[in-house]
SETIGU-661616 format. One line per 2 residues: number of its first residue (from 1); their letters; for each residue x, y, z of C-alpha. Coordinates in steps of 0.05 Angstrom, whole numbers, plus 5000, padded with zeros to 4 digits. Layout:
N
NUM = A = X,Y,Z  ...
// end
This chain:
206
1 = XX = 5000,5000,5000  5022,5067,4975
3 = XX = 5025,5123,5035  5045,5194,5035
5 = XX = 5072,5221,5107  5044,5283,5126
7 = XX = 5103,5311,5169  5160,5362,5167
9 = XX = 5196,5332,5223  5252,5297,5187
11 = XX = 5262,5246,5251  5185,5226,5249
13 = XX = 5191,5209,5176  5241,5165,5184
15 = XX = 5215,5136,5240  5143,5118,5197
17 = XX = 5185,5095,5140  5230,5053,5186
19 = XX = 5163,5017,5222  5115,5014,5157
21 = XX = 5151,4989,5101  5177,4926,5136
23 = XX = 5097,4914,5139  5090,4918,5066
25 = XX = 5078,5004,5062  5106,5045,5014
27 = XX = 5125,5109,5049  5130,5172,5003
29 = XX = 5156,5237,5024  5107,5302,5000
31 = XX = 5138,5338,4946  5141,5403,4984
33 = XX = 5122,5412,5069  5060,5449,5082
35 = XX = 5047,5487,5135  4985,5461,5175
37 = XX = 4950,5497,5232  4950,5452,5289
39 = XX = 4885,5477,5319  4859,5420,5351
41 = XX = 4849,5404,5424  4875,5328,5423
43 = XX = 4930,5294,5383  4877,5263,5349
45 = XX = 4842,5324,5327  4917,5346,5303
47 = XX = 4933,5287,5275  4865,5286,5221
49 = XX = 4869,5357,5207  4946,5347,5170
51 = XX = 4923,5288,5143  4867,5322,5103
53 = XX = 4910,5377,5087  4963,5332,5056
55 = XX = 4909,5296,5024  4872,5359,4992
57 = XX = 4942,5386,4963  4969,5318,4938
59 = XX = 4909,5272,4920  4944,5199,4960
61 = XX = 4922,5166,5010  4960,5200,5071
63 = XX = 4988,5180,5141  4991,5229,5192
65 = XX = 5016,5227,5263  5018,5280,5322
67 = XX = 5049,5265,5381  5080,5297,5453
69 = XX = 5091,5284,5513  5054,5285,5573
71 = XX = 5085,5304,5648  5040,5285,5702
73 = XX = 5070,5335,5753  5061,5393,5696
75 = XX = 4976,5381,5677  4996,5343,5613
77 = XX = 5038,5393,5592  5073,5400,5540
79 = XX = 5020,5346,5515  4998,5380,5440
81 = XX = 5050,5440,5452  5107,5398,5454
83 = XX = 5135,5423,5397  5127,5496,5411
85 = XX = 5133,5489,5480  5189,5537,5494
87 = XX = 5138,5589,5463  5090,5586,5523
89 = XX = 5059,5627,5572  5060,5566,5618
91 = XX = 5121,5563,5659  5154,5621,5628
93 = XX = 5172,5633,5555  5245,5613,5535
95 = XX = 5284,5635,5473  5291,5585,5413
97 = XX = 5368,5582,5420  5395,5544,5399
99 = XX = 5340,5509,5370  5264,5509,5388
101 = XX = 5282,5424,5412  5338,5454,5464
103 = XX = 5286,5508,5494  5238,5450,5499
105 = XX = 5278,5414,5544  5313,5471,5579
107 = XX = 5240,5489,5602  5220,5434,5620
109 = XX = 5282,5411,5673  5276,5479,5687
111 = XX = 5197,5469,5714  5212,5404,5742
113 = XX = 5273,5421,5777  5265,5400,5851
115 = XX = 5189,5363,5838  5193,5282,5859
117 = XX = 5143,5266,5816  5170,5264,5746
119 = XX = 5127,5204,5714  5118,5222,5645
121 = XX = 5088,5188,5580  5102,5200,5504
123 = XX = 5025,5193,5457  5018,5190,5394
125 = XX = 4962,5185,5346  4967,5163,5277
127 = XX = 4916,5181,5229  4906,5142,5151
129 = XX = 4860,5184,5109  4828,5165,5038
131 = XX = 4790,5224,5023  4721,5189,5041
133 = XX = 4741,5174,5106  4806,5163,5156
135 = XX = 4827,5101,5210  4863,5122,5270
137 = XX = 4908,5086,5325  4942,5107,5380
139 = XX = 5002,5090,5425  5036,5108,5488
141 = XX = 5102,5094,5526  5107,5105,5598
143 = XX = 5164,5123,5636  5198,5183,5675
145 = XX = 5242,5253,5671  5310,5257,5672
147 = XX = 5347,5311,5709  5401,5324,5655
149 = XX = 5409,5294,5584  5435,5220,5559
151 = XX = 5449,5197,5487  5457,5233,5423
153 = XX = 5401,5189,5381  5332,5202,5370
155 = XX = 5295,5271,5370  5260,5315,5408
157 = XX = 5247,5302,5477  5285,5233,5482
159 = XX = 5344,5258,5516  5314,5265,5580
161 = XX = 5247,5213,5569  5272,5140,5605
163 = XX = 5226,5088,5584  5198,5043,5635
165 = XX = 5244,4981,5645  5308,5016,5618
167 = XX = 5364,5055,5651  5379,5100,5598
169 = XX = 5347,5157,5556  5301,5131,5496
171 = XX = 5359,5171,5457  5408,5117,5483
173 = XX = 5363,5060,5448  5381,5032,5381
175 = XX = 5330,5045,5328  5306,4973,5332
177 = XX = 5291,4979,5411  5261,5044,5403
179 = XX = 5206,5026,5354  5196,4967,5392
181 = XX = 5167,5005,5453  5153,5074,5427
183 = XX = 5092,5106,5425  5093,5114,5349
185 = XX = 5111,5048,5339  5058,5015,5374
187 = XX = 5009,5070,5345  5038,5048,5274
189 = XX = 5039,4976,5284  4960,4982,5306
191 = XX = 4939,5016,5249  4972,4957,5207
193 = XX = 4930,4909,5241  4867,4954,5227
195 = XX = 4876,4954,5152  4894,4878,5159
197 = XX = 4837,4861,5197  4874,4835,5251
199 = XX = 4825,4836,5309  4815,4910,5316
201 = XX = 4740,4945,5298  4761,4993,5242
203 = XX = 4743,5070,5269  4718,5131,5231
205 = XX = 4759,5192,5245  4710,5248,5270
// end
C-alpha cells in the first residue's frame, strides 16, 4: 500500500518509513512541506486535520501522526505543545536558541527542577485518510524525567524521556529497541492490524 507522510519533522519520517515498510507500506515523502494549523484540542484532532490537508494538496492516500509528551506533575503539559513548548505562557517563555528542541527541554528541567514526581508518558496518534474517510490508532510509552540529558540518538524530547524498564534515555536505544516500545511504533503497528483486519474494529475519524 502506497502512503504519503504528512510531516515536516525529518526524525518522524524516518521513523514511519523505518516501522511501515517492513509491513509491506510504501512510504512517500510530499513533494514540498505544508504548513498546517495545528488547531485541535487532542493529538487526534491534530493528527486528522494534517492528514486532510496533505490529502487535499496531493490527492494519496496519507498518514499522519501528532504526538508529545505528557508530564504528570506539569497538567499534561507540554501534551499537544510539545513542539512549541518553549513558546508558552505556561512556565515562562524561553528563547529558541539554539533550537526550538533545546528550549523544549531547557524548560521543561527547568519546571521540574526540585518536583519528585516526574512520571511522564510519550502519545501518539496516527491518522490514515482516503479522502472518504480516515482510520486512526494510537500508542503510548510510559516512563519518567530525567534531570540532565543521555544519548545523542533520537529527536525531540528523548534525551531526557527514560522508558519504563530501561536505565537510559530513549535517545540511548538503538533504532530497533526504540520502535519496539515507542509510542509511534505501537500506534503504527495498530493501524497495520486495522487495515489487515487483525482483530481491531476499524474507526471513523471524527
Amino acid at each position: 500500500m502506497r502512503v504519503l507522510a504528512a510531516t515536516t519533522n525529518e526524525g518522524k519520517l524516518k521513523e514511519i518509513k523505518r516501522i511501515m515498510e517492513p509491513l509491506g507500506f510504501e512510504v512517500v515523502e510530499p513533494k514540498r512541506k505544508l504548513k498546517v494549523e495545528e488547531s485541535g484540542t487532542s493529538f487526534l484532532e491534530n493528527a486528522y486535520l494534517k492528514a486532510c490537508a496533505y490529502y487535499k494538496e496531493f490527492g494519496l492516500t496519507t498518514i499522519a501522526d501528532d504526538s508529545g509528551l505528557v508530564v504528570d506533575s506539569l497538567q499534561g503539559y507540554p501534551g499537544i505543545f510539545s513542539s512549541r513548548f518553549y513558546a508558552l505562557d505556561f512556565g515562562g517563555k524561553e528563547l529558541p536558541e539554539p533550537s526550538a528542541t533545546e528550549a523544549n527541554i531547557r524548560k521543561l528541567l527547568r519546571l521540574l527542577k526540585g518536583i519528585e514526581d516526574r512520571g511522564a508518558k510519550f502519545v501518539a496518534c496516527v491518522v490514515l485518510y482516503t479522502g472518504d474517510k480516515g482510520l486512526f490508532a494510537e500508542g503510548e510509552c510510559k516512563g519518567e524525567i530525567l534531570e540532565e540529558k543521555r544519548g545523542e540518538g533520537g529527536f525531540g524530547y528523548d534525551p531526557i524521556f527514560k522508558p519504563e524498564g530501561f536505565e537510559g534515555s530513549m535517545a540511548q536505544l538503538s533504532p530497533e529497541e526504540k520502535d519496539r516500545i515507542s509510542h509511534r511504533g505501537k500506534a503504527l503497528r495498530k493501524l497495520s492490524e486495522l487495515l489487515g483486519g487483525l482483530g481491531y474494529t476499524p474507526q471513523i475519524c471524527p
